[in-house]
C-alpha positions as CSV (number, residue, x, y, z in Angstrom):
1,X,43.8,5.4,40.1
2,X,43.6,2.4,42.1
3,X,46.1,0.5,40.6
4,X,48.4,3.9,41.1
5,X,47.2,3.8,44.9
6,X,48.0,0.0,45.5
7,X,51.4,0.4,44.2
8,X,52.2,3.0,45.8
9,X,51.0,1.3,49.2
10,X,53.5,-2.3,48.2
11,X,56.3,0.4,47.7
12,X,55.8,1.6,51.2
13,X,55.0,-1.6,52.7
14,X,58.4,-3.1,51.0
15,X,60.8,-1.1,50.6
16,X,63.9,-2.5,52.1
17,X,67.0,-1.3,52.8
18,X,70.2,-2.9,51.5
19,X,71.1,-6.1,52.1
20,X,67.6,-6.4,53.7
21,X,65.0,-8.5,52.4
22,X,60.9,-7.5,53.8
23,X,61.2,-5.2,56.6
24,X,57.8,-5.4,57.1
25,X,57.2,-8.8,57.0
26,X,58.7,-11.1,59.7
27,X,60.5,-13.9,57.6
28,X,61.1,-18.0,59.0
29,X,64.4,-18.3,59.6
30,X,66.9,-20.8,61.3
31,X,69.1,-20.3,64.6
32,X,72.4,-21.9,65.1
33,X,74.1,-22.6,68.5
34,X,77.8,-22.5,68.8
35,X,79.5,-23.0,72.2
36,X,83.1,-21.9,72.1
37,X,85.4,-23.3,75.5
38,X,88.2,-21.5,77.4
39,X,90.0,-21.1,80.3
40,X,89.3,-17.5,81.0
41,X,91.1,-15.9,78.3
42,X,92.9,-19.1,76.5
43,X,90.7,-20.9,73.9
44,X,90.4,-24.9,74.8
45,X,89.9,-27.4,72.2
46,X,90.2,-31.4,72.7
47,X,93.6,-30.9,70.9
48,X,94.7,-29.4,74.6
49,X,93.8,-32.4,76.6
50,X,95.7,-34.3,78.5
51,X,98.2,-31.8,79.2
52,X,98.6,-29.6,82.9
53,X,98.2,-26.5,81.8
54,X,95.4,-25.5,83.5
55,X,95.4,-23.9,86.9
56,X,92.4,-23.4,89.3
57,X,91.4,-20.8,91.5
58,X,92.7,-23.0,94.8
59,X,96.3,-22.8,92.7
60,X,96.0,-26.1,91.7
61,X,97.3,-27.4,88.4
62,X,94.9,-29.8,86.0
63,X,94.6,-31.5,82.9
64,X,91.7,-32.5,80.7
65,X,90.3,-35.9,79.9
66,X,86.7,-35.6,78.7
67,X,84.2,-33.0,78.9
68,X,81.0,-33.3,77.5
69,X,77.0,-31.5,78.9
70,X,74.1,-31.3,77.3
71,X,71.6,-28.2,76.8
72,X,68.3,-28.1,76.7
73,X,65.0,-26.4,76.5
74,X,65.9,-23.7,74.7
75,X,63.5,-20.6,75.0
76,X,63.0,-17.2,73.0
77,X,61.3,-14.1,74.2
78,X,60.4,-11.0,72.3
79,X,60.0,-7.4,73.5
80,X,55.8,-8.5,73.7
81,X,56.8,-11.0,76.5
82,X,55.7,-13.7,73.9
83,X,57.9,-17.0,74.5
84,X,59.0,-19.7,72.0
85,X,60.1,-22.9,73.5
86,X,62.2,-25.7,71.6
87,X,62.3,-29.0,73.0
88,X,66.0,-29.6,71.7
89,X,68.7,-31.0,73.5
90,X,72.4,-31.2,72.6
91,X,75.3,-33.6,74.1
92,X,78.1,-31.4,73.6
93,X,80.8,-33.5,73.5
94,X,84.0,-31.4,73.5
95,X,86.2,-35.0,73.6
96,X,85.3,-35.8,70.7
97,X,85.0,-32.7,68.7
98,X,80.9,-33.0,68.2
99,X,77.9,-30.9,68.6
100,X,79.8,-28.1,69.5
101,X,77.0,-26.5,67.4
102,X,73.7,-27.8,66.6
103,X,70.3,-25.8,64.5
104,X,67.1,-25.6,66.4
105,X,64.5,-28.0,64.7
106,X,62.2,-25.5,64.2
107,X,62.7,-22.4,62.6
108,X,61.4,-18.9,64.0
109,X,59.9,-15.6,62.7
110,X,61.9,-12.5,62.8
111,X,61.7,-10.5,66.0
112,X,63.4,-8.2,68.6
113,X,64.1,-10.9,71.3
114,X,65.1,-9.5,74.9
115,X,66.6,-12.8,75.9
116,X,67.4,-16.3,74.8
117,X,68.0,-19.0,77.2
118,X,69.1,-22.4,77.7
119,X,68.9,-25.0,81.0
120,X,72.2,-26.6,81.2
121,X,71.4,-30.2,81.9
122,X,67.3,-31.1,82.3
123,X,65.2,-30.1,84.5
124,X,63.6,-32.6,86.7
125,X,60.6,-33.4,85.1
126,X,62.6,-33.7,81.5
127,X,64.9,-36.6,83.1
128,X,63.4,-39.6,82.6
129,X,65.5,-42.7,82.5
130,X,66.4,-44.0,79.5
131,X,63.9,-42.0,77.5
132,X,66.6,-40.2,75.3
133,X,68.4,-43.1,73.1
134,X,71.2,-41.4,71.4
135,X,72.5,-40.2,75.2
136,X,71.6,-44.1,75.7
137,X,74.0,-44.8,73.4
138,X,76.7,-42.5,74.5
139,X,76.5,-43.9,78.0
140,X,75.3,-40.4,79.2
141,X,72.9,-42.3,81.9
142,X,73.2,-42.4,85.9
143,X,72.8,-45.5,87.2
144,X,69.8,-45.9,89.0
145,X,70.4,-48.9,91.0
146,X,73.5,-47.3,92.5
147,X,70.9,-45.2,94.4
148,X,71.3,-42.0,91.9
149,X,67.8,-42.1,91.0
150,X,68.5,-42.9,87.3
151,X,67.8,-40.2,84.6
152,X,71.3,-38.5,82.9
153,X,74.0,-36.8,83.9
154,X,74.1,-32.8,83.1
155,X,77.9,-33.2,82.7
156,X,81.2,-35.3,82.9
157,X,84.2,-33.1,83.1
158,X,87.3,-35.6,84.3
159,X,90.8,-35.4,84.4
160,X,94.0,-35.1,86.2
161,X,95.6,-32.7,88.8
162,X,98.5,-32.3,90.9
163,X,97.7,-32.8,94.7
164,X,99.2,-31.6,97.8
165,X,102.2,-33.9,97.2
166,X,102.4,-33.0,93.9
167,X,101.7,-36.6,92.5
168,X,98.9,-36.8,89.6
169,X,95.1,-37.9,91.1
170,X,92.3,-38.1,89.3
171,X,89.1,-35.7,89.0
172,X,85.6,-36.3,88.1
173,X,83.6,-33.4,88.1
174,X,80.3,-34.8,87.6
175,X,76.9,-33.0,87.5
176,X,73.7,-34.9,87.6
177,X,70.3,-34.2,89.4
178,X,71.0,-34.1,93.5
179,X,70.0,-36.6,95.9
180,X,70.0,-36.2,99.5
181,X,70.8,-39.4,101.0
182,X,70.4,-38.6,104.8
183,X,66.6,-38.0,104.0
184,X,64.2,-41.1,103.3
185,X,63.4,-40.1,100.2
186,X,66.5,-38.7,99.2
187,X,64.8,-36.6,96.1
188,X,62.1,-34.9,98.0
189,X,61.9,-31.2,98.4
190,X,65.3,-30.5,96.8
191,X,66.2,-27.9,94.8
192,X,66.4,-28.6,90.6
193,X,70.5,-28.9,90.1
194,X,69.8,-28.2,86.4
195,X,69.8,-24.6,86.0
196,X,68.5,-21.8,83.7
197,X,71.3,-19.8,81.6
198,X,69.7,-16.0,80.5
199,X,72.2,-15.3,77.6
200,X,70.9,-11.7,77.3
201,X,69.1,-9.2,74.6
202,X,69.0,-10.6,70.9
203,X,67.7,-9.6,67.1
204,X,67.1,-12.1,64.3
205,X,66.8,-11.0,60.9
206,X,68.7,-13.9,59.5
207,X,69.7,-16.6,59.8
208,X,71.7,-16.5,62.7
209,X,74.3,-18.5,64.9
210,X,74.7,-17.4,68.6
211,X,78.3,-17.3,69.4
212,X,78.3,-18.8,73.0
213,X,81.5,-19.0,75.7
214,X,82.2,-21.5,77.8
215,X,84.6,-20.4,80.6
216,X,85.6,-23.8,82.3
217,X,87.4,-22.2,84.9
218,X,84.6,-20.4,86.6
219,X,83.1,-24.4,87.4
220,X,86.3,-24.1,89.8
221,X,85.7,-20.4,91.1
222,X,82.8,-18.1,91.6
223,X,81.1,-18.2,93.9
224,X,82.8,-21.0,95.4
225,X,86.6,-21.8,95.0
226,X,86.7,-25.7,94.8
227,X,89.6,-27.5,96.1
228,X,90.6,-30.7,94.6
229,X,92.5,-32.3,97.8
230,X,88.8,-32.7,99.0
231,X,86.4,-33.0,96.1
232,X,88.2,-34.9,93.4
233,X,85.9,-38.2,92.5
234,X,82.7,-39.8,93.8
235,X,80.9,-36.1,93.7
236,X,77.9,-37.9,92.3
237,X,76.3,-39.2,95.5
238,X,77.8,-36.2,97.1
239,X,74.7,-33.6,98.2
240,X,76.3,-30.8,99.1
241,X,78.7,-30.8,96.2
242,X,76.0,-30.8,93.5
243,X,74.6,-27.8,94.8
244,X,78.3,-25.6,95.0
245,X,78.3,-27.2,91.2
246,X,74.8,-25.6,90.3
247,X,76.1,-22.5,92.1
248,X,79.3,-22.1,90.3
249,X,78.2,-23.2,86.7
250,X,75.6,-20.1,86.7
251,X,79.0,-17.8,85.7
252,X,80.4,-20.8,83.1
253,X,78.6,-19.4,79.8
254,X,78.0,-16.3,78.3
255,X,77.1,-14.6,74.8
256,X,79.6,-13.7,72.5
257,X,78.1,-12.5,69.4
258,X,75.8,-12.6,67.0
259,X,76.9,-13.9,63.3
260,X,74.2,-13.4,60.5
């Protein structure tokens, strides 16, 4: 009678559906990141750099050089308000056609997450100079003695537009932490420039990569329309334009879907 008993209790406990392994039990599995680039509707890869075919919200036509950003501190929350934090960062590097996906290092238990999330860039007290030697390497670092207080860019995003005379002029659209230079101490009591990306409600039950869009056009539109003839290069020491950057890259990424 017991042994009836227990087996009728592991048939309960596990009996899955199709294609479903233990509904019961949560299972480790691994997430996947994939960031996917446009220009609202038009897919972009580094094969369309280079080229003016891209046109702003100020009306003004650009090309692409580079682009590459980094991600980090990736966070999990289930429906219990339980977090999961990775310390995981990524250099996309859309130039070069690398990490335009990348696995957590850590693997996770099946759940019911209401949101994943991401900080584009690092937050303050995760950019330390020259503590990250691969970005080393890459040249990803802002130089300290040029007053820029060290630590690593969030993003370089250069190229090429057509300016009021319709002649080609260079654009770097450059991220990093802000620095105030009229104060003192230019980094005291400012606002973090890196900034926290809510991708929305999530469910794992496999492995799983997280389709993610990356709308470049919206780092030149919403909620401020950025004009080339005036902020082109040198945005770096530039206080007030890291913080329309911060403002506008908030509408820059977005989930897509879910592949298991």
């Amino acid at each position: 009678m017991k042994k009836f008993i227990f087996l009728i209790l592991s048939i309960f406990l596990c009996n899955c559906k199709e294609e479903k392994e233990c509904c019961v039990f949560a299972r480790e599995v691994e997430i996947t990141l994939r960031f996917n680039h446009t220009w609202n509707e038009t897919p972009i890869s580094n094969a369309d750099f280079n080229q003016l075919k891209f046109t702003n919200q100020n009306g003004e036509t650009l090309s692409i050089a580079r682009l590459r950003y980094v991600i980090s501190n990736i966070t999990l929350t289930d429906t219990n308000n339980n977090t999961r934090s990775f310390s995981d960062y990524n250099l996309v590097d859309v130039t070069n056609n690398k990490n335009l996906s990348f696995t957590l290092s850590k693997s996770i238990k099946t759940s019911n997450y209401k949101n994943i999330a991401f900080t584009f860039g690092f937050k303050d007290e995760d950019n330390v100079d020259g503590i990250y030697q691969d970005l080393n390497v890459a040249n990803f670092n802002v130089p300290e003695k040029a007053g820029l207080g060290g630590g690593y860019h969030y993003m370089q995003f250069d190229g090429k537009y057509l300016n009021s005379n319709q002649q080609k002029s260079p654009f770097n659209y450059h991220a990093i932490r802000a620095a105030n230079k009229t104060q003192k101490n230019p980094w005291e009591n400012l606002p973090d420039t890196s900034f926290t990306i809510d991708l929305g409600n999530i469910t794992v039950e496999k492995n799983t990569t997280i389709n993610i869009n990356v709308n470049l056009a919206e780092w030149f539109t919403n909620p401020n329309t950025w004009n080339l003839n005036e902020l082109n290069t040198v945005l770096m020491p530039n206080f007030e334009a890291q913080i329309r950057m911060n403002a506008n890259g908030k509408s820059v990424f977005s989930l897509v879907d879910l592949i298991e």
